[in-house]
Steps between C-alpha positions, in 0.01 A plus 500: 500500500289259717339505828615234730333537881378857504884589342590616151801313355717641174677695374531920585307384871651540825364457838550675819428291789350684789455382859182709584318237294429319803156519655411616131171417417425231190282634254312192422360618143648795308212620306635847400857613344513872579807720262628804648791715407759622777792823449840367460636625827213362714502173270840443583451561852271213576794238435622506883444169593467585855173637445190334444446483082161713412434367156561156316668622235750760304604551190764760390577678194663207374268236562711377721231313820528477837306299699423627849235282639380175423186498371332313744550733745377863578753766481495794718274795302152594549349550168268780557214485265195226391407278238187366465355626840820349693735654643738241659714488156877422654361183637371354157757715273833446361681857444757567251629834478735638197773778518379826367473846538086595471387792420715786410455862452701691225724823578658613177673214284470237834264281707571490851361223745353526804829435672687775279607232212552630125362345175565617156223470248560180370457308825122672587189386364229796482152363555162505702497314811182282539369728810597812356389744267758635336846371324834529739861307489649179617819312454435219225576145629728306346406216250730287695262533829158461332597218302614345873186677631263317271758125535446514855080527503525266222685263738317602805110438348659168380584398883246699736162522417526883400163679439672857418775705402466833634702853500524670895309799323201227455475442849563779653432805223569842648743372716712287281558580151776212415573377284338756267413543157900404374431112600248340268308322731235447284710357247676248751141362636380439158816330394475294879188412503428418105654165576241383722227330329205320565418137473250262562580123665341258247608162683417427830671342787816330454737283747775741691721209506482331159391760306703807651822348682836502219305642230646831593810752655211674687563418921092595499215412324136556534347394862464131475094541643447755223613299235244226595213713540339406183260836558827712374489391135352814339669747734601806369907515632758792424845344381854639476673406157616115459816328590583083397110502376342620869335806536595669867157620646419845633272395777484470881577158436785538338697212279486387145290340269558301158420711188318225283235518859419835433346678227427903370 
C-alpha cells in the first residue's frame, strides 16, 4: 500500500469518485487522524456516490478499504468535539471510520445493536468504556481491520505531518463513544508512533545540488535554505524510519536527511 497524491494505491482499496468534491476545501496540514466506528447498515449507506463523502476513510469487516475523499480535501462531517482547546477538527483531520456494531445490550443468549442487529457471544467483547463506569458489550473488530487500521496511520504519519491518533469518544466524550473499548487504540498509537525517533543534525550545511540531487528516489529533500543554515547543526529533528540510507523527517519542513548526518 502507498500513498501517491492524497490516494491510497494496492491491493483490497477501491475508490469512489464523487462530484460534490468540488468547491471542497484543501486541508493544508492534517495534524490529527480521528478512528470512529459506524453500524453496518448506516456504514453501507454512505457509499452513494451522489452524495457528498463525510469521512476519508472505511474499512469493513474484511479489511477490505475504500477511499472516499482524497486526503487533501475536507469531506462533508462536522466533527463535534475539541482537542487541545480547538474545535475546528474536520479542517485539520483525516477521518477513518470502521464497520461495527458499538455497544450492545444482552437479552437472554443475544446482543442486539442499536439498529436491532444480533451477536452471539463470541463476536462481543465485555469491557469498561474509557468514560464510563461500569463494564457493558460491543462487537469485537476484526484482526483483519485493525491490522489495516494501524497500516494506514503508519502510512499516513509517514506522509502528513500527523500529531495524533484519536478515537471520536476522545473528542467528543458523552456524545461519541466510538470506537470503544473493543479497538485497542492505545495499542495502535504506541505501535505508530514508537517508530518516530529523535535525532540530532551533526553536519552542517550542505549543497542542494551536489550533495542532494541523484543520491536518492526521494522527489523532496530538506529546504535547500535550511540545509545551508549552518545554525541547524545541533537541532533536535523527529525522523520516520530509513529508506536507501535517508532518514524521512517529521517536521514542518518536511524531506529527508542522510543517516551518517545525524546522530542519537
Amino acid at each position: 500500500m502507498e500513498l501517491i497524491n492524497n490516494i491510497l494505491i494496492g491491493q483490497n482499496i477501491k475508490h469512489i469518485e464523487s462530484d460534490s468534491f468540488l468547491g471542497s476545501i484543501a486541508i493544508l496540514k492534517p495534524e490529527l487522524i480521528i478512528i470512529q466506528s459506524e453500524e453496518t447498515k448506516k456504514f453501507k449507506g454512505h457509499f452513494n456516490s451522489n452524495n457528498r463523502p463525510s469521512v476519508h476513510i472505511k474499512v469493513d469487516r474484511d479489511g477490505l478499504v475504500t477511499q472516499l475523499i482524497p486526503f487533501n480535501l475536507k469531506g462533508s462531517e462536522v466533527l463535534q468535539g475539541y482537542w487541545e482547546g480547538d474545535s475546528n477538527l474536520a479542517s485539520k483531520s483525516i477521518t477513518i471510520q470502521l464497520e461495527n456494531a458499538g455497544k450492545l445490550r444482552k437479552s437472554g443468549n443475544e446482543y442486539i445493536s442499536e439498529s436491532g442487529e444480533k451477536f452471539e457471544a463470541h463476536d462481543v467483547f465485555a469491557g469498561v468504556h474509557q468514560n464510563e463506569d461500569e463494564a457493558s458489550y460491543w462487537q469485537k473488530y476484526t484482526e483483519k481491520q485493525v491490522f489495516m487500521a494501524e497500516q494506514l496511520c503508519r502510512l499516513l504519519l509517514m506522509s502528513y505531518q500527523v500529531k495524533y491518533i484519536l478515537g471520536n469518544e476522545e473528542i467528543s466524550p458523552g456524545l461519541n463513544v466510538d470506537p470503544g473499548p473493543a479497538f485497542p487504540l492505545e495499542r495502535l498509537r504506541n505501535n505508530v508512533f514508537s517508530e518516530i525517533s529523535q535525532r540530532t543534525i551533526v553536519e552542517p550545511a550542505f549543497s542542494f545540488d551536489s550533495e542532494i540531487k541523484g543520491e536518492s528516489n526521494y522527489a523532496m529533500m530538506l529546504n535547500e535554505t535550511f540545509l545551508r543554515d549552518t545554525e541547524n547543526k545541533g537541532k533536535i529533528i523527529n525522523i520516520r524510519p530509513k529508506s536507501g540510507g535517508w532518514y524521512k523527517l517529521n517536521i514542518d519542513l518536511g524531506g529527508c536527511i542522510k543517516e551518517e548526518w545525524v546522530k542519537i
